[in-house]
C-alpha positions in Angstrom: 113.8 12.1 85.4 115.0 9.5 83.5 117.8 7.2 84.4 120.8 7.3 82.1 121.8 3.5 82.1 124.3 3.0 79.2 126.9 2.2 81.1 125.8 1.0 84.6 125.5 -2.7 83.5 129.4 -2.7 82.4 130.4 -0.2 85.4 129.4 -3.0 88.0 130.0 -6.5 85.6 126.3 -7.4 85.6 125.2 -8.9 82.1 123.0 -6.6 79.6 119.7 -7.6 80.6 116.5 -7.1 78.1 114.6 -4.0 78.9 110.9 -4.1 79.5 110.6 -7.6 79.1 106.8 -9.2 79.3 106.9 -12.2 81.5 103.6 -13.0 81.2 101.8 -13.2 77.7 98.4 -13.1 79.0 99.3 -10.0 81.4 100.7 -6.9 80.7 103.0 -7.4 83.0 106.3 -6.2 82.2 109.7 -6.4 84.1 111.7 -2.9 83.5 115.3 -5.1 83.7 115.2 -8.7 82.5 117.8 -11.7 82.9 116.1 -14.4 81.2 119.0 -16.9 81.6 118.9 -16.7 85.2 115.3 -15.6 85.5 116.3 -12.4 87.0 114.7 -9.1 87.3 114.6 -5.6 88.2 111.8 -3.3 88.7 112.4 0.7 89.5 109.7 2.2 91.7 109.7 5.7 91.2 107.6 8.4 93.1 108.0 6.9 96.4 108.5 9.8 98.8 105.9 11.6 96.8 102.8 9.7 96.4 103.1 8.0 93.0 101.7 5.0 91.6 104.0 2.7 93.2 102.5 3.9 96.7 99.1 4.0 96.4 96.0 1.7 96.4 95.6 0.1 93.3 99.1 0.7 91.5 100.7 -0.8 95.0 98.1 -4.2 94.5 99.2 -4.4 91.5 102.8 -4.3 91.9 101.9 -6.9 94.5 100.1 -9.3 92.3 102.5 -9.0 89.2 105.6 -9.6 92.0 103.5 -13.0 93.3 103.1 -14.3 89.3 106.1 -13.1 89.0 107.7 -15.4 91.7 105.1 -18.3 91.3 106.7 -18.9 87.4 110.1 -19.3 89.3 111.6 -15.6 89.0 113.4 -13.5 91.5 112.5 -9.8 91.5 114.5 -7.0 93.0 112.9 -3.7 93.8 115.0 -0.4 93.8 114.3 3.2 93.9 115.7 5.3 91.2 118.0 7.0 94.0 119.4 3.5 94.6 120.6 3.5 90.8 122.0 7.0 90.7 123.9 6.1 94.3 125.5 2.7 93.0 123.5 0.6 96.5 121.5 -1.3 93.2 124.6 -2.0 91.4 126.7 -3.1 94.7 123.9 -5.4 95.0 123.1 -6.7 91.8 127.0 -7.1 91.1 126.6 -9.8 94.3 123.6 -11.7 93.4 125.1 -12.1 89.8 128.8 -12.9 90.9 126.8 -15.6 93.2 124.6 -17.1 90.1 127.4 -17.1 88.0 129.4 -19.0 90.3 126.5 -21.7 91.3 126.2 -22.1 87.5 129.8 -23.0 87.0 129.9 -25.5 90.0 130.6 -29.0 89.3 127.5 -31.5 89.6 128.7 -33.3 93.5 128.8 -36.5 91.1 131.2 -34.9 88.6 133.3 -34.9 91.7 136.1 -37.1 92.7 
């Protein structure tokens, strides 16, 4: 089933991110949800309760070694479910972790102060 997204990002304030985004030239490793300004993304592991790539062998070491290149180059990944989407738990989360970068990116420099 395919999530409709059209209006999730504006439904919970989180910016429009760039879909499938490849964060690694050499790789074809791709992020499904991607904030490059605040090297953000999203990945939606589907097939979970059933079996599906995201649970076995090689598609779970794989997940596991883009996630680690992933974070080594300085990015934070979140992991949801497609349930979590259709439920709104991935948007009540990802509404607070960009309310919280937005805010640390506004605050003045401790020497801009006083």
């Amino acid at each position: 089933m395919k999530l409709n997204l059209s209006d999730f990002w504006s439904l919970f304030s989180i910016p429009e991110p760039v879909v499938e985004y490849k964060f690694l030239t050499d790789r074809r490793f791709r992020f499904d949800f991607a904030w490059l300004k605040y090297r953000i993304a999203v990945e939606i592991n589907g097939g979970v309760f059933i079996g599906g790539r995201h649970t076995r062998g090689y598609g779970y070491q794989r997940d596991m070694e883009k996630l680690n290149l992933a974070q080594a180059a300085g990015w934070k990944v979140f992991q949801f479910t497609p349930q979590q989407f259709k439920n709104g738990e991935a948007g009540e989360f990802l509404e607070e972790i960009f309310r919280k970068e937005i805010d640390e990116n506004h605050r003045p420099h401790p020497s801009q102060i006083g």
